[in-house]
N, C-alpha and C positions, 0 to 999 in steps of 0.2 A: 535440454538438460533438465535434467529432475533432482529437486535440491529441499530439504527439507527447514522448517524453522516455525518460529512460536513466539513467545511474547518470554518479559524476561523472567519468570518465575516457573514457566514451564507445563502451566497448564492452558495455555494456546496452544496445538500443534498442529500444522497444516504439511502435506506437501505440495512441489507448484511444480506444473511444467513450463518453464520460461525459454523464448529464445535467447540466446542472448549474442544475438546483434540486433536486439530491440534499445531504444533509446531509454537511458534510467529519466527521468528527470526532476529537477531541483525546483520544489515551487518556492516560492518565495510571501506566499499568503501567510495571513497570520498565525492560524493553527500549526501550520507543516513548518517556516521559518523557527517556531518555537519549541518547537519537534525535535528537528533534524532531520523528516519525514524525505527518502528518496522514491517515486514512486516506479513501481515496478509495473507495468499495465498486462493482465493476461486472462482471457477467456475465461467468465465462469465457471466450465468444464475442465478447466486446466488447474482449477484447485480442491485439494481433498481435504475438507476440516478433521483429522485426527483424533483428538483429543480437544476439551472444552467449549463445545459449544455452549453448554448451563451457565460458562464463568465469560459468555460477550455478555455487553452493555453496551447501548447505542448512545449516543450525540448526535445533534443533527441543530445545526446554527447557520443563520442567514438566510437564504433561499429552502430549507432546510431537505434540499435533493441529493444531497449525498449522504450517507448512513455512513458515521466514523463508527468502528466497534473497537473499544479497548476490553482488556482484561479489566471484570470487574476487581480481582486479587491485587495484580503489581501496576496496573496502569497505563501499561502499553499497548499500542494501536500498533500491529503484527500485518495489517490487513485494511480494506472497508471497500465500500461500495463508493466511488467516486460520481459527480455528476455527471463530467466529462466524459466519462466512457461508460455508458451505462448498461452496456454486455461485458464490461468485465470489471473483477478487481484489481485495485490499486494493494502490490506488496510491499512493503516495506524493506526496502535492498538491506538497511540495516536488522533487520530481524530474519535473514539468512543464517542456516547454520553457517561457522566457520569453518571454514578450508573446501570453501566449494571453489578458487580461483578463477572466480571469474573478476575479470575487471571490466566492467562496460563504460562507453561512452555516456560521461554523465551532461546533461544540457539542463541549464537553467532554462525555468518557466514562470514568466508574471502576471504570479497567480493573485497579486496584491490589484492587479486591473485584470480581472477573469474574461469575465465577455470579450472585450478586446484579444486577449491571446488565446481563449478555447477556439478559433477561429480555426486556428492555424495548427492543432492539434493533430495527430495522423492516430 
């Protein structure tokens, strides 16, 4: 499915091809717990930046191999380059437009002990 979304002011626009009987998952680390961050995992090729690439700003804390990108305008992290999967991006399920009906299987992940659970990652 191909589903469009962006960050919340609008000048993020991405679209993604996502399967969706892929697993969403809930990390529970401290950036994404304080987020409400669900991550979406899909093939760099499966995303098209639309609109704002001049308005990302990177993050990048701890280990610092993941690239967080928020809107430098509203704030929001729509998107980033995760360590965990480092052929694709992590989407953010909440930064979906609305009325795409998907509802997927959501699974916690503790991302609060990384190492130990990226193990087990698919």
């Amino acid at each position: 499915m191909i589903l469009g979304g962006g960050c919340h002011c609008g000048a993020v626009r991405f679209r993604a091809e996502i399967d969706p009987d892929r697993e969403v998952l809930d990390c529970n680390c401290s950036i994404c717990s304080q987020t409400g961050y669900l991550h979406v995992f899909i093939p760099h090729r499966a995303l098209t930046l639309e609109e704002g690439h001049d308005a990302l700003t990177s993050y990048r804390f701890g280990s610092g191999q993941a690239e967080h990108l928020f809107c430098s305008k509203c704030g929001v992290k729509s998107f980033y380059q995760p360590r965990s999967h480092p052929d694709c991006w992590s989407v953010n399920f909440h930064c979906l437009d609305d009325g795409h009906g998907w509802i997927p299987d959501i699974v916690a992940f503790d991302g609060r002990n990384w190492e130990k659970s990226a193990s087990c990652l698919k």
